[in-house]
N, C-alpha and C positions, 0 to 999 in steps of 0.2 A: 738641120744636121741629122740625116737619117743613115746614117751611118753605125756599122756594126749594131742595127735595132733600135738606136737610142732615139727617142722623140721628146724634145726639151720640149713641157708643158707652159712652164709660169719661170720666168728671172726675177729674181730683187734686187733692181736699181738700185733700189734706196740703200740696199746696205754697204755696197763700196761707196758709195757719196758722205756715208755715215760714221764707219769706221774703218779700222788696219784691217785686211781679210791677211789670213795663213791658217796652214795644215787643214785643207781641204782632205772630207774623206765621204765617203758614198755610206748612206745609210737606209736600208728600207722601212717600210710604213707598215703597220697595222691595220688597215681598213676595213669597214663595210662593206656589203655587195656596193648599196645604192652610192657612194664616196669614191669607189673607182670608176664609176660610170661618171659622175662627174667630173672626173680627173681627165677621163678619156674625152670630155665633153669641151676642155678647156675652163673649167667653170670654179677655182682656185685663187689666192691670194696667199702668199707669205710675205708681206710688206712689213709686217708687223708683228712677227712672229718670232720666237726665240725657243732655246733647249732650257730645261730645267731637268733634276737628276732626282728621283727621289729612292731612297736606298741605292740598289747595286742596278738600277734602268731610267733610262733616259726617254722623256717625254717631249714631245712637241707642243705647244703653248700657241696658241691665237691663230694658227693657221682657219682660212674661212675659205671650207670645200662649200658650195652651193649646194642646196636640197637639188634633190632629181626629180625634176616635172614629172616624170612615169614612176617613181618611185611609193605612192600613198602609205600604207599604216608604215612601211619599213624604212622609212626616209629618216635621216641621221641628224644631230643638232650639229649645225655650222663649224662653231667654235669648242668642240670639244677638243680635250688632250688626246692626243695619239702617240702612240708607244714607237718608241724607235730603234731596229732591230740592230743592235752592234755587240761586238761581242766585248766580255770580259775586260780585256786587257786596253782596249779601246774605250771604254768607259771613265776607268778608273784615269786611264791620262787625260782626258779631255775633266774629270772632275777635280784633278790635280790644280788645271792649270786655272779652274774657275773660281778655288776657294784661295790658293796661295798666290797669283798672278792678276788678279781683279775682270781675267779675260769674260766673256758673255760668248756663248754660242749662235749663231745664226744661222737660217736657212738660204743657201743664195739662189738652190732653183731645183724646181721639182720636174722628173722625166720620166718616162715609161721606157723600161729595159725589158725586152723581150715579153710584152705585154704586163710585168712588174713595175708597180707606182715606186720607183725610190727618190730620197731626197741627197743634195751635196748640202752639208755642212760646214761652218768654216768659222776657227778662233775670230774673236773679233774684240779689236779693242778701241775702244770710244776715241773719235776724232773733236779736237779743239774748234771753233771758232774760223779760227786765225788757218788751220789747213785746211779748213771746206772752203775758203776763200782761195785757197791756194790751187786746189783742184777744181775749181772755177774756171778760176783763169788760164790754167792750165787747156782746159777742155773750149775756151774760147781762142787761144790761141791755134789748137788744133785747126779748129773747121776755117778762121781765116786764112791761113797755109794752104790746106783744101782748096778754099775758096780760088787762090790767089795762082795753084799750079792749074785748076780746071778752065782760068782767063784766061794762061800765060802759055 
């Protein structure tokens, strides 16, 4: 998708297989030199990654940018927090929904905007059992449909 700038780096699968996604909003990143070189390197994971709030700013938690082979004494630890730039009013709703609503924050996919590292975040609330089963089967019946128009 290189459209209007945008170059999706890293997607997470796993978080729609995991939980409800809604109110998607675009947030930028606090980085290091050597952390956007690896961004730009493809060298990222938010699999496992979630927003935590502490006071009136919002952090990124587990994200794991890869050290930068040419990067030596200024090279960055992996798993550090990184600060996530939104404003105000955007804050305090998203920390609303997390302390009264039980929601969890997640990252679904980090992109470069006009050479800018930002990330999509998005409410997410824990899927049962019983609907990861559900959207299973669902996504098995898809590709046999596929399957069946690509014979037919």
């Amino acid at each position: 998708m290189e459209k209007e700038g945008i170059k999706i780096v890293v997607t997470n699968k796993k978080a729609s297989f995991n939980y409800f996604l809604s109110d998607y909003i675009e947030a930028g990143l606090v980085l290091t030199g050597t952390e956007i070189k690896s961004i730009r390197a493809h060298k990222c994971s938010i699999s496992d990654s979630y927003v935590v709030f502490k006071g009136n700013e919002a952090f990124l938690l587990n994200m794991n940018i890869s050290v930068y082979d040419l990067g030596n004494i200024f090279n960055h630890d992996p798993l550090r927090s990184r600060k996530l730039l939104l404003n105000k009013r955007e804050i305090l709703k998203y920390q609303q929904k997390v302390v009264k609503e039980g929601y969890t924050i997640v990252p679904t996919k980090v992109y470069l905007r006009k050479g800018m590292a930002k990330v999509e975040i998005a409410l997410a609330k824990g899927k049962k059992l019983y609907d990861k089963r559900e959207t299973i089967k669902e996504r098995d019946d898809k590709r046999s449909m596929e399957k069946a128009v690509k014979r037919g």
